[in-house]
CHARMM internal coordinates of N, CA and C (Angstrom, degrees):
IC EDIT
DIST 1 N 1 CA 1.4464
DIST 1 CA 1 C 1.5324
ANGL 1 N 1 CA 1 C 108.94
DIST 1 C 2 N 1.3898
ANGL 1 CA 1 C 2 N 113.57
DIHE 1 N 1 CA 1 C 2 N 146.01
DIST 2 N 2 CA 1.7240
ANGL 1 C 2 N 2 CA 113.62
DIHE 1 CA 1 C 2 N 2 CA 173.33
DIST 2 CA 2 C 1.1947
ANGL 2 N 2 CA 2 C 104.84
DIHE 1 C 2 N 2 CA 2 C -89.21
DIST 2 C 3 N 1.4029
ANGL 2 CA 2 C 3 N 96.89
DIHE 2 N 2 CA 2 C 3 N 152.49
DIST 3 N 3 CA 1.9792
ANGL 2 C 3 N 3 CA 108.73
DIHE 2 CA 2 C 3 N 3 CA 149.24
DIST 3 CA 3 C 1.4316
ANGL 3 N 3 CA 3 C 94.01
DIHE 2 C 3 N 3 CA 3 C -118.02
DIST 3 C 4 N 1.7326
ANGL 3 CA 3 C 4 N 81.33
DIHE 3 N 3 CA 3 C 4 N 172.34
DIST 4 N 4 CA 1.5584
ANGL 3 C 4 N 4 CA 98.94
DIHE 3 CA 3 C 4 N 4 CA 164.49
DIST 4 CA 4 C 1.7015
ANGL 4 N 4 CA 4 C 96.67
DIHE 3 C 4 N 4 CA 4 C -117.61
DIST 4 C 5 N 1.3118
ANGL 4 CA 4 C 5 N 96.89
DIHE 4 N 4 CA 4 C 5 N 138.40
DIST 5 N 5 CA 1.6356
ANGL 4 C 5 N 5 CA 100.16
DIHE 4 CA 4 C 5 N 5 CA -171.83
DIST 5 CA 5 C 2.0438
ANGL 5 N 5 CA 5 C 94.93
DIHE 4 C 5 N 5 CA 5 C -97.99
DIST 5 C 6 N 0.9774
ANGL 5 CA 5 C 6 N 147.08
DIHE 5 N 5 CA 5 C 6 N 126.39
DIST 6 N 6 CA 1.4396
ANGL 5 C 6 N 6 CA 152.65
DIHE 5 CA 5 C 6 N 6 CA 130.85
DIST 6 CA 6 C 1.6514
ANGL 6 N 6 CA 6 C 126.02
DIHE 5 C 6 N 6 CA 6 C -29.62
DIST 6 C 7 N 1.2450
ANGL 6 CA 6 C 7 N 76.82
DIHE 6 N 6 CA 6 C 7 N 84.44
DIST 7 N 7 CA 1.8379
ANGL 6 C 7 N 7 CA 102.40
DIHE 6 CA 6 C 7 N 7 CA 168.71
DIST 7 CA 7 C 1.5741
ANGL 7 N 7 CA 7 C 114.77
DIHE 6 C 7 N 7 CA 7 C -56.06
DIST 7 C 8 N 1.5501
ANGL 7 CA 7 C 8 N 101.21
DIHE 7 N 7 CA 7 C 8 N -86.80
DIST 8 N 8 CA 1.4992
ANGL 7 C 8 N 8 CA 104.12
DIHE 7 CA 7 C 8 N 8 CA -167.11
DIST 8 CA 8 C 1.8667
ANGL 8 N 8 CA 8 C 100.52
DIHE 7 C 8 N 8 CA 8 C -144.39
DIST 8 C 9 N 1.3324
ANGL 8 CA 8 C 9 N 96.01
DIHE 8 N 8 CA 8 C 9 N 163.99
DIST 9 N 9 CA 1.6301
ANGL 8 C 9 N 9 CA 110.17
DIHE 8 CA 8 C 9 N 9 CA 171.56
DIST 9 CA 9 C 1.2177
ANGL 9 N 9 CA 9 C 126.67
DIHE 8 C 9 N 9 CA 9 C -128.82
DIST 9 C 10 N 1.2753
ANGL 9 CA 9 C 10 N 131.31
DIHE 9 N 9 CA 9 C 10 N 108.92
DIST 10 N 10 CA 1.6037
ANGL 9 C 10 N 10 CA 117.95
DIHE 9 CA 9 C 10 N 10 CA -161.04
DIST 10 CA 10 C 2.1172
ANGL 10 N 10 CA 10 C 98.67
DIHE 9 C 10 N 10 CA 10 C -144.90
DIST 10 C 11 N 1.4268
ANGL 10 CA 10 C 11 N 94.74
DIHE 10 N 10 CA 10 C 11 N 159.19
DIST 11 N 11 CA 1.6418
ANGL 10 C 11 N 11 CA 98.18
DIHE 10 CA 10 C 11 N 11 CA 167.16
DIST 11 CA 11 C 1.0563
ANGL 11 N 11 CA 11 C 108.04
DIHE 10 C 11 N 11 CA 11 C -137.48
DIST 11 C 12 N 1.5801
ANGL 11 CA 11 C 12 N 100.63
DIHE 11 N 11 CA 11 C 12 N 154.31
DIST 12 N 12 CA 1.2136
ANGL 11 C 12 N 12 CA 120.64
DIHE 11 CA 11 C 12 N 12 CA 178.08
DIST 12 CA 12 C 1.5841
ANGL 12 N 12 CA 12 C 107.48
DIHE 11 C 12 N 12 CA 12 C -114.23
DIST 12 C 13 N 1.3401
ANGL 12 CA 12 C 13 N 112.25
DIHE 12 N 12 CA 12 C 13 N 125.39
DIST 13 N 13 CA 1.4887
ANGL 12 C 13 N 13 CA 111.49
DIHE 12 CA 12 C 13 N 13 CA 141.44
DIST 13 CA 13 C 1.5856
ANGL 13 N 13 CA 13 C 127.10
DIHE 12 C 13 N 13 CA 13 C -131.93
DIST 13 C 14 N 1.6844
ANGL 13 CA 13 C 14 N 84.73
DIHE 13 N 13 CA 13 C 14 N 159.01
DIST 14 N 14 CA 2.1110
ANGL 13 C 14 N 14 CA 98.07
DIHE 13 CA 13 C 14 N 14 CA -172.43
DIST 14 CA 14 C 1.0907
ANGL 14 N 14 CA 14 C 95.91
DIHE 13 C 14 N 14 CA 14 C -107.59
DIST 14 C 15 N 1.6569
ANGL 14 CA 14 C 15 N 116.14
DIHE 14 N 14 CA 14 C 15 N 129.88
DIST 15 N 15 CA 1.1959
ANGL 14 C 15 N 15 CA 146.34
DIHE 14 CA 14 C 15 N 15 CA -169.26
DIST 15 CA 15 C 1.6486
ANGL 15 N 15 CA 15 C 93.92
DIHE 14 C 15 N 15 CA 15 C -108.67
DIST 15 C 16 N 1.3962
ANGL 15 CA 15 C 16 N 94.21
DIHE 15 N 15 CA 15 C 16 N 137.74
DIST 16 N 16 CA 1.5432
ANGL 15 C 16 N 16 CA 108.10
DIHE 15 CA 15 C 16 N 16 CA -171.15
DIST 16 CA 16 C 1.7050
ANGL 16 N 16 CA 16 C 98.24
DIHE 15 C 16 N 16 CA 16 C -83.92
DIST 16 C 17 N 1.2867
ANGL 16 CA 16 C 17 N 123.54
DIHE 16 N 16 CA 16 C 17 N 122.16
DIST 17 N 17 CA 1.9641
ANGL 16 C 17 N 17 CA 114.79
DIHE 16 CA 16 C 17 N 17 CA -178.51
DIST 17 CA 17 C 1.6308
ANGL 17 N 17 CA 17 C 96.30
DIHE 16 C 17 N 17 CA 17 C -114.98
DIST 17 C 18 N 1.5162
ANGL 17 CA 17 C 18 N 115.05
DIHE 17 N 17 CA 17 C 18 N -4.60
DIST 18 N 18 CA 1.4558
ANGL 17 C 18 N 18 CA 96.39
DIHE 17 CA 17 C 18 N 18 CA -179.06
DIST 18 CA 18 C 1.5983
ANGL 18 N 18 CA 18 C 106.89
DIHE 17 C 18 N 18 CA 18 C -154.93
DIST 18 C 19 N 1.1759
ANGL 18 CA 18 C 19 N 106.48
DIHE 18 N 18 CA 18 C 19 N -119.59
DIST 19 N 19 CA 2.1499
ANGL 18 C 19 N 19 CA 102.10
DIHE 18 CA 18 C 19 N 19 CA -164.90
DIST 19 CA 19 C 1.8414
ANGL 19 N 19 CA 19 C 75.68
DIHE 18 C 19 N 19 CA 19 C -116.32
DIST 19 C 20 N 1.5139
ANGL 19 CA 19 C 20 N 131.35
DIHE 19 N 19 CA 19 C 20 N -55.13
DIST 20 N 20 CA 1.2107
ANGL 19 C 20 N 20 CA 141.80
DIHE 19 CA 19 C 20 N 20 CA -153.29
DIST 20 CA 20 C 1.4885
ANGL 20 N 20 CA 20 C 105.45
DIHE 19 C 20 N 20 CA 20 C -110.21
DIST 20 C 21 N 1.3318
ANGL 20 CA 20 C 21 N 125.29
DIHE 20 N 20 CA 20 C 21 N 7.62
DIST 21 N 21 CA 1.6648
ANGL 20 C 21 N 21 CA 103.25
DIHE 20 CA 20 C 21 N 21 CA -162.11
DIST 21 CA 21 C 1.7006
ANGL 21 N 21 CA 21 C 87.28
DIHE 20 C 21 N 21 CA 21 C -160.04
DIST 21 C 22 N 1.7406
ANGL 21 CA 21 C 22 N 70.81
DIHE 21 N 21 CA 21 C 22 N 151.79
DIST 22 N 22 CA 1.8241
ANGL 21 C 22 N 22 CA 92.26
DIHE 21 CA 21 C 22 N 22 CA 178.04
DIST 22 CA 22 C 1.5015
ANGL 22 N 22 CA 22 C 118.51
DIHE 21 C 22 N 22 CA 22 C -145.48
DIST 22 C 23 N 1.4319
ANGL 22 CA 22 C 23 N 122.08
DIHE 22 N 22 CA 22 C 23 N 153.34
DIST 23 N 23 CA 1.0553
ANGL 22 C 23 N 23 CA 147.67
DIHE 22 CA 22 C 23 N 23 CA -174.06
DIST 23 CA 23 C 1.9301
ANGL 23 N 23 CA 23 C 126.41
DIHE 22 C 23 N 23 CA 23 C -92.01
DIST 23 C 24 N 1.3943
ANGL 23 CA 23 C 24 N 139.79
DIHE 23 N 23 CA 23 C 24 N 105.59
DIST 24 N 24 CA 1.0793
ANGL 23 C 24 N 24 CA 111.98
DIHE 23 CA 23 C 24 N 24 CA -169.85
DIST 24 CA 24 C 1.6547
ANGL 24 N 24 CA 24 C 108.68
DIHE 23 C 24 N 24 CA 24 C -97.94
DIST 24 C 25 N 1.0503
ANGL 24 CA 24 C 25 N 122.74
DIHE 24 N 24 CA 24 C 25 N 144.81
DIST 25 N 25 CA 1.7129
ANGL 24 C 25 N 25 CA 122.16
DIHE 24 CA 24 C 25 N 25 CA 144.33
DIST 25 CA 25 C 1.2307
ANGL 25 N 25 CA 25 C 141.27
DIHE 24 C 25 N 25 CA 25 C -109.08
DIST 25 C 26 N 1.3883
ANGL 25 CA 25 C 26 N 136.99
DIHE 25 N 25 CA 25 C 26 N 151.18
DIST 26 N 26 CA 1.4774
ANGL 25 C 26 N 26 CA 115.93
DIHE 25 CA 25 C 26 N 26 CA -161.44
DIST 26 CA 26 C 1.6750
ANGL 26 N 26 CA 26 C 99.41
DIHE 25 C 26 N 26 CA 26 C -121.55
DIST 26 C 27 N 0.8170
ANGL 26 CA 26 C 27 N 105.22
DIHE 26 N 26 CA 26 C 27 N 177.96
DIST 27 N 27 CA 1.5848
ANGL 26 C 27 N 27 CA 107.84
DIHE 26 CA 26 C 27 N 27 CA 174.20
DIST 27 CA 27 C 1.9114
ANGL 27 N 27 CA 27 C 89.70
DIHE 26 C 27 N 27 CA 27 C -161.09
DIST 27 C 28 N 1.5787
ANGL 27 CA 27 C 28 N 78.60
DIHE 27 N 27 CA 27 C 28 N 129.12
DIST 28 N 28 CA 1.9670
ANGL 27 C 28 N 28 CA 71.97
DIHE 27 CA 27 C 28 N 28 CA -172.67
DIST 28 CA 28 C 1.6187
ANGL 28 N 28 CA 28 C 90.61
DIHE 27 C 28 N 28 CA 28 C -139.63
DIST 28 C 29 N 1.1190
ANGL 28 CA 28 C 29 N 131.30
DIHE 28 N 28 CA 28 C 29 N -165.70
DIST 29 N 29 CA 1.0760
ANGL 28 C 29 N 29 CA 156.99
DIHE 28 CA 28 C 29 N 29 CA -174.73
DIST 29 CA 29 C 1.8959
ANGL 29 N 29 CA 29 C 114.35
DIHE 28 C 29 N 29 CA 29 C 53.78
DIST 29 C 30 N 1.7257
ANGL 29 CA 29 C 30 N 111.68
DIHE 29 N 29 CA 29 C 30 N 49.10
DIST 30 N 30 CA 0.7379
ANGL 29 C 30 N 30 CA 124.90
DIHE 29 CA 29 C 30 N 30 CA -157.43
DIST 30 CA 30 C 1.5741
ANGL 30 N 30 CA 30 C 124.68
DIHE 29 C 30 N 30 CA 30 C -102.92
DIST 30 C 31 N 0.8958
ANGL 30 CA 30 C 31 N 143.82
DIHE 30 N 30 CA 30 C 31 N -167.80
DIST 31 N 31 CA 1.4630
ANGL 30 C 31 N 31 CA 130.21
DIHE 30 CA 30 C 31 N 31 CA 171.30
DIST 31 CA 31 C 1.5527
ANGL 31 N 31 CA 31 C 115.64
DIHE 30 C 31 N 31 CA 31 C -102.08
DIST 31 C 32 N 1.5315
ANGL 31 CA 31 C 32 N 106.73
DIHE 31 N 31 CA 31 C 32 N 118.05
DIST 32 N 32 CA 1.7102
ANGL 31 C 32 N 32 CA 110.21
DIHE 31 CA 31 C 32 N 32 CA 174.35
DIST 32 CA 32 C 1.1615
ANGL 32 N 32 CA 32 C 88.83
DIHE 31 C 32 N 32 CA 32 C -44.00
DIST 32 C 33 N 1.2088
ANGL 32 CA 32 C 33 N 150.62
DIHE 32 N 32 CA 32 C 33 N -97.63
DIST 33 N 33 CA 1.5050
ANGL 32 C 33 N 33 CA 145.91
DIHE 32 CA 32 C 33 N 33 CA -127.96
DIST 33 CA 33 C 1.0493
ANGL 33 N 33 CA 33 C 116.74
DIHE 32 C 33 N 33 CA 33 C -45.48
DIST 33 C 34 N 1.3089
ANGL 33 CA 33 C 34 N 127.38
DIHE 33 N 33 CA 33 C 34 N -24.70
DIST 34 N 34 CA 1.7334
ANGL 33 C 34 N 34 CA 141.94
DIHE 33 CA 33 C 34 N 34 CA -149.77
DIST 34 CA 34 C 1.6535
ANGL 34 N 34 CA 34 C 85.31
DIHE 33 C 34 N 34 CA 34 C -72.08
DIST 34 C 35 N 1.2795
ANGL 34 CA 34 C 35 N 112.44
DIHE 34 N 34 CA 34 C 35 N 129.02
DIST 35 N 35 CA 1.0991
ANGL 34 C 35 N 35 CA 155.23
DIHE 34 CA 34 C 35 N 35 CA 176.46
DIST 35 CA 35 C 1.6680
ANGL 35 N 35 CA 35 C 127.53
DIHE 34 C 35 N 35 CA 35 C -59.37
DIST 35 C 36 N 1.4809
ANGL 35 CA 35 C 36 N 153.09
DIHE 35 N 35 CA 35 C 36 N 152.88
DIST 36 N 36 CA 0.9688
ANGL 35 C 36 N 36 CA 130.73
DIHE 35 CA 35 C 36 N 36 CA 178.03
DIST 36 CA 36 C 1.6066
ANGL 36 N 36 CA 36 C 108.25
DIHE 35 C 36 N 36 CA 36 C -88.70
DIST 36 C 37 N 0.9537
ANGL 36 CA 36 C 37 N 128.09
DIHE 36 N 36 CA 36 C 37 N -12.20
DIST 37 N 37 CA 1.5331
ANGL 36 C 37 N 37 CA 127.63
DIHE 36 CA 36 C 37 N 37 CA 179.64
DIST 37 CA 37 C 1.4046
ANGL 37 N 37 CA 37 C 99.54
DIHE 36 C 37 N 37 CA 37 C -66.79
DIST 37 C 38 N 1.6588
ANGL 37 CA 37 C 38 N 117.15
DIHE 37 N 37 CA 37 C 38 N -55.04
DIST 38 N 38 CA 1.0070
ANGL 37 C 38 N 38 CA 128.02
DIHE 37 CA 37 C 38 N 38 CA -159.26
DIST 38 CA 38 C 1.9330
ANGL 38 N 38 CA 38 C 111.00
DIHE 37 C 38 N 38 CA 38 C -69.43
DIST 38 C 39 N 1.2193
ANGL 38 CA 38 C 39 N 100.51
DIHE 38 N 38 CA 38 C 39 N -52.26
DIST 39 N 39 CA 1.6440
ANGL 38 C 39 N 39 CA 93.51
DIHE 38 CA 38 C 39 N 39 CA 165.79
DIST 39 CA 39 C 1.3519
ANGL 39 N 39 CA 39 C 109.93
DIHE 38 C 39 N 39 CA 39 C -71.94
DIST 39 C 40 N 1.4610
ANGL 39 CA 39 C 40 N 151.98
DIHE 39 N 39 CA 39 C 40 N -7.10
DIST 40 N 40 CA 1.4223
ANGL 39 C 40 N 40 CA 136.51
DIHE 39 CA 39 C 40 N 40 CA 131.84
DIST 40 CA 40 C 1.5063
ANGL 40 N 40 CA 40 C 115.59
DIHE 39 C 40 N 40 CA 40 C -38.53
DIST 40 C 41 N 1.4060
ANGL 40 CA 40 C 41 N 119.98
DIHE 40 N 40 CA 40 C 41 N -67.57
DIST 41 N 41 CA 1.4309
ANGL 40 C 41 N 41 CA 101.77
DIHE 40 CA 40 C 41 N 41 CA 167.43
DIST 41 CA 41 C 1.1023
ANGL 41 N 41 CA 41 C 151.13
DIHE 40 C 41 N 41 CA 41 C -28.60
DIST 41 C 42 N 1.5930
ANGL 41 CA 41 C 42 N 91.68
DIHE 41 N 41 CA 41 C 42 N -59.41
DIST 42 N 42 CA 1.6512
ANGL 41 C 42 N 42 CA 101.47
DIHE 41 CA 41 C 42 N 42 CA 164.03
DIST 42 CA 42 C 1.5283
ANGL 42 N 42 CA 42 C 120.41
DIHE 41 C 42 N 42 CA 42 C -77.87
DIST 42 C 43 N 1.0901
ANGL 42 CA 42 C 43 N 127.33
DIHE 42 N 42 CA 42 C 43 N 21.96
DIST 43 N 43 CA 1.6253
ANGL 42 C 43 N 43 CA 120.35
DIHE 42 CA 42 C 43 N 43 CA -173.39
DIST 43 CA 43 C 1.6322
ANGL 43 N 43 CA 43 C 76.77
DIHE 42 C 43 N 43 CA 43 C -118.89
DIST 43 C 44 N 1.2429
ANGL 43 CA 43 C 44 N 132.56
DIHE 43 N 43 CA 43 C 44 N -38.28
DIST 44 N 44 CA 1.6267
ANGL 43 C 44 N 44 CA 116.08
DIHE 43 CA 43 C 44 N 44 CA -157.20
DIST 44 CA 44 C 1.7852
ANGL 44 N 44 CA 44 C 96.84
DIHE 43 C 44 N 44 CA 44 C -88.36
DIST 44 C 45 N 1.5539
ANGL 44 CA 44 C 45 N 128.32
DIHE 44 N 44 CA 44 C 45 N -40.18
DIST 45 N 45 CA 1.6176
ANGL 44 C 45 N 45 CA 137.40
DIHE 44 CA 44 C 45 N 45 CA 151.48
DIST 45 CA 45 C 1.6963
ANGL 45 N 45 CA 45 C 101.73
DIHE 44 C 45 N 45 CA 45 C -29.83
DIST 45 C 46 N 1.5178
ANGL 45 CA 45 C 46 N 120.31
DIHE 45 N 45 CA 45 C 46 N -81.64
DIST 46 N 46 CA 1.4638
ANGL 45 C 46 N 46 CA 113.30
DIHE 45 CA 45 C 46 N 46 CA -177.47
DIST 46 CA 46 C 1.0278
ANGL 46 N 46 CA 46 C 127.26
DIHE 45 C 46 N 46 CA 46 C -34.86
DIST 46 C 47 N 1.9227
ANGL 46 CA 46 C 47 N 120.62
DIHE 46 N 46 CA 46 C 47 N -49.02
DIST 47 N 47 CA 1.0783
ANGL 46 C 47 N 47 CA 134.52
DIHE 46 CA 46 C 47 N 47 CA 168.98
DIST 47 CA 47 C 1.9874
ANGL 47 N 47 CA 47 C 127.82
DIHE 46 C 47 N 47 CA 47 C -51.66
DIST 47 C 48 N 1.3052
ANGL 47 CA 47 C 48 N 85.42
DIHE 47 N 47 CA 47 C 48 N -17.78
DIST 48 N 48 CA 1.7148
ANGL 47 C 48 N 48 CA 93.87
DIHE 47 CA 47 C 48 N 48 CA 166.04
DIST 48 CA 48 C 1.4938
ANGL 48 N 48 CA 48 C 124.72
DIHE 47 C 48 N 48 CA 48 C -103.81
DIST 48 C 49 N 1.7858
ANGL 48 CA 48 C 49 N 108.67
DIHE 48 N 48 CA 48 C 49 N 9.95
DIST 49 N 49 CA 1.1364
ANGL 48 C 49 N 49 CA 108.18
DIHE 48 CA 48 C 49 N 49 CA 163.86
DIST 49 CA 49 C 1.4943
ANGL 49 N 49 CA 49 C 127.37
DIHE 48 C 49 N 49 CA 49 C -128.16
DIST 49 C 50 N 1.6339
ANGL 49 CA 49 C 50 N 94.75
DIHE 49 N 49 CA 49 C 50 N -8.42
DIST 50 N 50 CA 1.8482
ANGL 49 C 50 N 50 CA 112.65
DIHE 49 CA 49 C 50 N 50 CA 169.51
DIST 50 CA 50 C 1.9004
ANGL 50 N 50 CA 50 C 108.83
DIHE 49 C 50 N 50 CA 50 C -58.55
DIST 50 C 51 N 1.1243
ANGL 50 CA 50 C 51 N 118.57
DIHE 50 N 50 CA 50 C 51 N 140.55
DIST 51 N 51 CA 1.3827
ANGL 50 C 51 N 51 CA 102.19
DIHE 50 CA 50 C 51 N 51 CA 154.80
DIST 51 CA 51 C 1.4329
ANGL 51 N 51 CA 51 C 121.89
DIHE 50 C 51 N 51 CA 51 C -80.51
DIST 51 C 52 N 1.6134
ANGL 51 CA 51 C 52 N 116.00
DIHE 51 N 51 CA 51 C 52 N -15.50
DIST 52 N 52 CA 1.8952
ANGL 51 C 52 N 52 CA 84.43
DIHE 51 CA 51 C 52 N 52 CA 152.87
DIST 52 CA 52 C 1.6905
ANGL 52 N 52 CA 52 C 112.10
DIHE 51 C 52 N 52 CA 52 C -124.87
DIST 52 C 53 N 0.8720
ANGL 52 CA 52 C 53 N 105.74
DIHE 52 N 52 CA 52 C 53 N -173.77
DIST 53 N 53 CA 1.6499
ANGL 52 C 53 N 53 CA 138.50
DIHE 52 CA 52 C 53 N 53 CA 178.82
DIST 53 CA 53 C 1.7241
ANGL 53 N 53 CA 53 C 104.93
DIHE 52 C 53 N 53 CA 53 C -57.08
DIST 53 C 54 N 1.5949
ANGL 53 CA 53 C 54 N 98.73
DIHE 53 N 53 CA 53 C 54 N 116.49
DIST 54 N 54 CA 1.1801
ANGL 53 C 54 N 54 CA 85.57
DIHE 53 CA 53 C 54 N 54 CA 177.55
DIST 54 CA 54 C 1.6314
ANGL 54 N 54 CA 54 C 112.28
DIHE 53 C 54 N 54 CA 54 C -105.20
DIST 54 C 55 N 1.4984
ANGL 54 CA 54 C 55 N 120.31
DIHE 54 N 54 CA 54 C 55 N 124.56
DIST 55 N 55 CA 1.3528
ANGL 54 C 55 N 55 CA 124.43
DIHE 54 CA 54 C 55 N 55 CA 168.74
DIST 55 CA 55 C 1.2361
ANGL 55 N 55 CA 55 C 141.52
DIHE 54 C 55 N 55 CA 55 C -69.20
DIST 55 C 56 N 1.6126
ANGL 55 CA 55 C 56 N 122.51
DIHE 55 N 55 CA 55 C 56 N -10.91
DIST 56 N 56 CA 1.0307
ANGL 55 C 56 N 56 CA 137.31
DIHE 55 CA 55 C 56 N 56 CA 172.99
DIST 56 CA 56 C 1.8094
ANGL 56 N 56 CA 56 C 110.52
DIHE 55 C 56 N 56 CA 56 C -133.89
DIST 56 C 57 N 1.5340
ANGL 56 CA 56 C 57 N 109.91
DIHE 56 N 56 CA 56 C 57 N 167.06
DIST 57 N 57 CA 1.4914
ANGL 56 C 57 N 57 CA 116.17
DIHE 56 CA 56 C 57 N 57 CA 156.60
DIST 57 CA 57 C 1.5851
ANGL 57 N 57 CA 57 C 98.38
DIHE 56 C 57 N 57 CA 57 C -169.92
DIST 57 C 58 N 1.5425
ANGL 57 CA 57 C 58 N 118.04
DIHE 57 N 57 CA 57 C 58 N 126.02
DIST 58 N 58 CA 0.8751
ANGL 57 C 58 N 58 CA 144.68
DIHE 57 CA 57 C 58 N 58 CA -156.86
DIST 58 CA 58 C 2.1392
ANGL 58 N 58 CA 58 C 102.38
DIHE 57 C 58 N 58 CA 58 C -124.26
DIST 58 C 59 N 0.8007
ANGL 58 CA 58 C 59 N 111.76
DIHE 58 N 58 CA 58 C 59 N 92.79
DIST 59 N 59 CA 1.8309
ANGL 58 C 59 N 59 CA 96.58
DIHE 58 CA 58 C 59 N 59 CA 159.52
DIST 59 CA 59 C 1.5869
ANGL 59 N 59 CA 59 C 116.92
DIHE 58 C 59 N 59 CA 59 C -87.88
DIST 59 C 60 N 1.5646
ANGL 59 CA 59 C 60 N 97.92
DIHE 59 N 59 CA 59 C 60 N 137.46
DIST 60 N 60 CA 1.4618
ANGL 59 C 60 N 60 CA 123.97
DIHE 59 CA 59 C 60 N 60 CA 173.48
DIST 60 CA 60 C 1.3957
ANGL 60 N 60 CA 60 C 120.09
DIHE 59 C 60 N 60 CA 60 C -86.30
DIST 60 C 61 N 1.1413
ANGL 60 CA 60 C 61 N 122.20
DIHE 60 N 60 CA 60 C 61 N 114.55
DIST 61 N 61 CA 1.9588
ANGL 60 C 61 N 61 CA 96.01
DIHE 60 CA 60 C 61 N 61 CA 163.84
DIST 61 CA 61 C 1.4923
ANGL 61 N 61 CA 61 C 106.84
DIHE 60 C 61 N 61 CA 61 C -137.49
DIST 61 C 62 N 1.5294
ANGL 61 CA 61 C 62 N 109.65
DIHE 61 N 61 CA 61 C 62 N 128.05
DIST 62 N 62 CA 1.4255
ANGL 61 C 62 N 62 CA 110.81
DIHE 61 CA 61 C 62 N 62 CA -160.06
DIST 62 CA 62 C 1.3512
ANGL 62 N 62 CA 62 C 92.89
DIHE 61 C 62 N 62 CA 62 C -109.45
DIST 62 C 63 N 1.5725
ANGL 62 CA 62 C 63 N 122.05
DIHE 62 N 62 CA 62 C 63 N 157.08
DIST 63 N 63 CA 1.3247
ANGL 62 C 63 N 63 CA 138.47
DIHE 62 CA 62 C 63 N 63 CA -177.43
DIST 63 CA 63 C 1.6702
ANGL 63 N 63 CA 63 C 109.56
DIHE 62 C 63 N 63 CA 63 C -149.85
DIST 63 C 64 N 1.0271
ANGL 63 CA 63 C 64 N 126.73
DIHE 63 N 63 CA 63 C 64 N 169.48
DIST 64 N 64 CA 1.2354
ANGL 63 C 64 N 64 CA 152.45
DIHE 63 CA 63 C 64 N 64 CA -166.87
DIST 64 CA 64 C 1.4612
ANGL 64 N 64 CA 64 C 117.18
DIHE 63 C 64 N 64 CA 64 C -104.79
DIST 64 C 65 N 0.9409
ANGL 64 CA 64 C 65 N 166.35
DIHE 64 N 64 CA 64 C 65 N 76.48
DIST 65 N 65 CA 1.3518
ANGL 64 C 65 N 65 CA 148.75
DIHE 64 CA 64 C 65 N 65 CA 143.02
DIST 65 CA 65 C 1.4532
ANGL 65 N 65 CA 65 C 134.10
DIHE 64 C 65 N 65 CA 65 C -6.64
DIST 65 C 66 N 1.4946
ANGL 65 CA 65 C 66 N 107.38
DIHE 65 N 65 CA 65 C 66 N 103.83
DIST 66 N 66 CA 1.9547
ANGL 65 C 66 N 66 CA 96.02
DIHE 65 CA 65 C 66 N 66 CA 177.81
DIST 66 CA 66 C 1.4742
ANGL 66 N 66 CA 66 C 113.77
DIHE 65 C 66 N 66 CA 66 C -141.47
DIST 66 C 67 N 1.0583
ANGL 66 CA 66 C 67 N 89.67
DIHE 66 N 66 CA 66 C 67 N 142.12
DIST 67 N 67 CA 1.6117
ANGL 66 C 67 N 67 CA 102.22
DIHE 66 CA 66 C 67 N 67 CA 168.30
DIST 67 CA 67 C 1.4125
ANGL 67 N 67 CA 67 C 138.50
DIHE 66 C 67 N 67 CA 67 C -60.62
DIST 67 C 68 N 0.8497
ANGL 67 CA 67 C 68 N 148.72
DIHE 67 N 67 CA 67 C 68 N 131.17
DIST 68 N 68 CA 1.5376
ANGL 67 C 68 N 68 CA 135.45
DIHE 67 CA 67 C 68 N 68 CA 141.49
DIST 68 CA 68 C 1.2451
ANGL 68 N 68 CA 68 C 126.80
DIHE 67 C 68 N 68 CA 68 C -30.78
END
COOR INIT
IC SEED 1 N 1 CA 1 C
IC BUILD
Protein backbone atom coordinates (compact mmCIF):
# COMPACT_ATOMS: atom_id res chain seq x y z
CA UNK A 1 0.00 0.00 0.00
CA UNK A 2 1.26 3.77 -0.56
CA UNK A 3 1.43 6.73 1.61
CA UNK A 4 2.00 10.02 0.93
CA UNK A 5 4.65 11.12 3.35
CA UNK A 6 4.35 15.33 4.14
CA UNK A 7 7.13 17.31 2.97
CA UNK A 8 6.33 20.92 3.32
CA UNK A 9 3.45 23.64 3.60
CA UNK A 10 3.77 27.00 2.22
CA UNK A 11 1.48 30.03 0.56
CA UNK A 12 1.56 31.95 -1.96
CA UNK A 13 -0.01 35.20 -2.59
CA UNK A 14 -0.18 37.73 -5.81
CA UNK A 15 -0.33 41.13 -4.85
CA UNK A 16 -1.98 43.32 -7.31
CA UNK A 17 1.15 46.32 -8.18
CA UNK A 18 -0.79 47.63 -11.13
CA UNK A 19 -4.24 47.72 -13.45
CA UNK A 20 -2.65 44.36 -15.46
CA UNK A 21 0.12 42.86 -13.32
CA UNK A 22 0.95 40.99 -10.30
CA UNK A 23 3.46 40.10 -7.85
CA UNK A 24 3.81 36.65 -5.93
CA UNK A 25 5.06 35.97 -2.26
CA UNK A 26 5.47 32.82 -0.48
CA UNK A 27 5.57 32.16 3.03
CA UNK A 28 6.56 28.53 3.42
CA UNK A 29 7.82 26.54 6.12
CA UNK A 30 4.49 26.44 7.68
CA UNK A 31 2.27 24.13 9.57
CA UNK A 32 0.11 21.38 7.57
CA UNK A 33 -2.44 21.71 10.23
CA UNK A 34 -2.86 25.46 9.93
CA UNK A 35 -6.32 25.89 9.41
CA UNK A 36 -8.49 28.00 6.95
CA UNK A 37 -9.58 30.61 9.49
CA UNK A 38 -6.18 30.83 10.47
CA UNK A 39 -4.56 31.60 7.02
CA UNK A 40 -7.60 34.13 6.68
CA UNK A 41 -6.11 35.86 9.51
CA UNK A 42 -2.96 35.99 8.45
CA UNK A 43 -3.68 36.96 4.78
CA UNK A 44 -6.01 39.96 6.11
CA UNK A 45 -2.75 40.85 9.16
CA UNK A 46 -0.17 40.63 6.01
CA UNK A 47 -2.41 42.66 4.05
CA UNK A 48 -2.04 45.54 6.61
CA UNK A 49 1.55 45.47 6.29
CA UNK A 50 2.28 44.78 2.39
CA UNK A 51 2.29 48.00 0.46
CA UNK A 52 -0.07 46.46 -1.96
CA UNK A 53 -3.29 44.55 -1.96
CA UNK A 54 -3.16 41.17 -1.97
CA UNK A 55 -5.57 39.39 -4.58
CA UNK A 56 -4.98 35.97 -4.14
CA UNK A 57 -3.76 33.23 -1.36
CA UNK A 58 -3.29 29.88 -2.39
CA UNK A 59 -1.79 27.01 0.21
CA UNK A 60 0.68 24.39 -1.04
CA UNK A 61 1.44 21.16 0.69
CA UNK A 62 3.87 18.93 -1.00
CA UNK A 63 4.43 15.22 -0.11
CA UNK A 64 6.31 12.35 -1.38
CA UNK A 65 4.97 9.17 -2.57
CA UNK A 66 6.10 5.70 -1.04
CA UNK A 67 5.76 2.39 -1.22
CA UNK A 68 5.76 -0.45 0.97
Amino acid sequence: MANIRHLSTSLRLALTVGANETKSVSVSKISEAITAAKVESFVEQAGNLLEYPIATAKKYDTGILESE
